[in-house]
N, C-alpha and C positions, 0 to 999 in steps of 0.2 A: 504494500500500500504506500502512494505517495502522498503526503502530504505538501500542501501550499503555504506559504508565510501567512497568508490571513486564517488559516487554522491552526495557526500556532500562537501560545503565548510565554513570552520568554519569561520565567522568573527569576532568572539570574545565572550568573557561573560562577565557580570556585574552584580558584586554583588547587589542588592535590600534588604535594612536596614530600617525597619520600627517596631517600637517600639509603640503599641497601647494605648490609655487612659486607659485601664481596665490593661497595664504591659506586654502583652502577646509579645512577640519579635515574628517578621514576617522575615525571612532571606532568601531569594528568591534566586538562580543563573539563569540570564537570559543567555542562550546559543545562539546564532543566527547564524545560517547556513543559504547560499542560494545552494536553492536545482531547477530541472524542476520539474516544472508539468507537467505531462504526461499524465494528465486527462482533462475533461473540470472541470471547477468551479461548474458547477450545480450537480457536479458527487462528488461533498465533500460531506462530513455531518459531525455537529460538535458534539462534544463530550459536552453534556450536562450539565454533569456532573463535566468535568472541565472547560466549557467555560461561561461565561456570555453572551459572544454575540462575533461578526466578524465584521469589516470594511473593506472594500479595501479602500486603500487612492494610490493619486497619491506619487510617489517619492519623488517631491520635497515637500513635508511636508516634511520628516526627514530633510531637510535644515531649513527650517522655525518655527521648534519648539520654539524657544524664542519670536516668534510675537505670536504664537495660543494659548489661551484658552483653556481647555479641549480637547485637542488633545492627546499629547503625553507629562509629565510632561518636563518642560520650562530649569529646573534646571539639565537635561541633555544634554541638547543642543548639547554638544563639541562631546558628545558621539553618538549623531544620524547623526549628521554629517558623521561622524568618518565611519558610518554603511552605508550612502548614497555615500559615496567617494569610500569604498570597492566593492559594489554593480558595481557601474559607471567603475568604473578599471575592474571589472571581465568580465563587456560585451562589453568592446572593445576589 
């Protein structure tokens, strides 16, 4: 499925800086649009090759990331927030 710029809404990016034991710099831009799905879920399929794997999570995890564990790293906290207040404003 393609998506067009006017079905997209950007909510931001963040940089991702991760420096490995072996040296190698990891410099990631995370992009975050919310877009519709216009499909069902069962009608996705992930890309293998770049996915490790998929979750749906409820919303409010992006609130709660500073109490979970291996969820979403803890030490963004301000910024998933940040992405749950945008989401929340866009659907009312």
């Amino acid at each position: 499925m393609v998506l067009k710029d006017k079905e997209l809404i950007k909510i931001g990016t963040r940089i991702h800086q991760v420096t490995h034991k072996n040296g190698i710099k990891d410099n990631e831009h995370h992009h975050v649009f919310i877009a519709e799905l216009k499909v069902s879920i069962a009608a996705l399929k992930m890309q293998e090759e770049e996915v490790a794997g998929l979750e749906l999570w409820n919303l409010t995890v992006l609130k709660e990331t500073k109490n979970l564990e291996n969820v979403l790293l803890p030490r963004f906290h301000e910024y998933y927030v940040s992405v749950y207040n945008k989401i929340i404003s866009h659907l009312k």
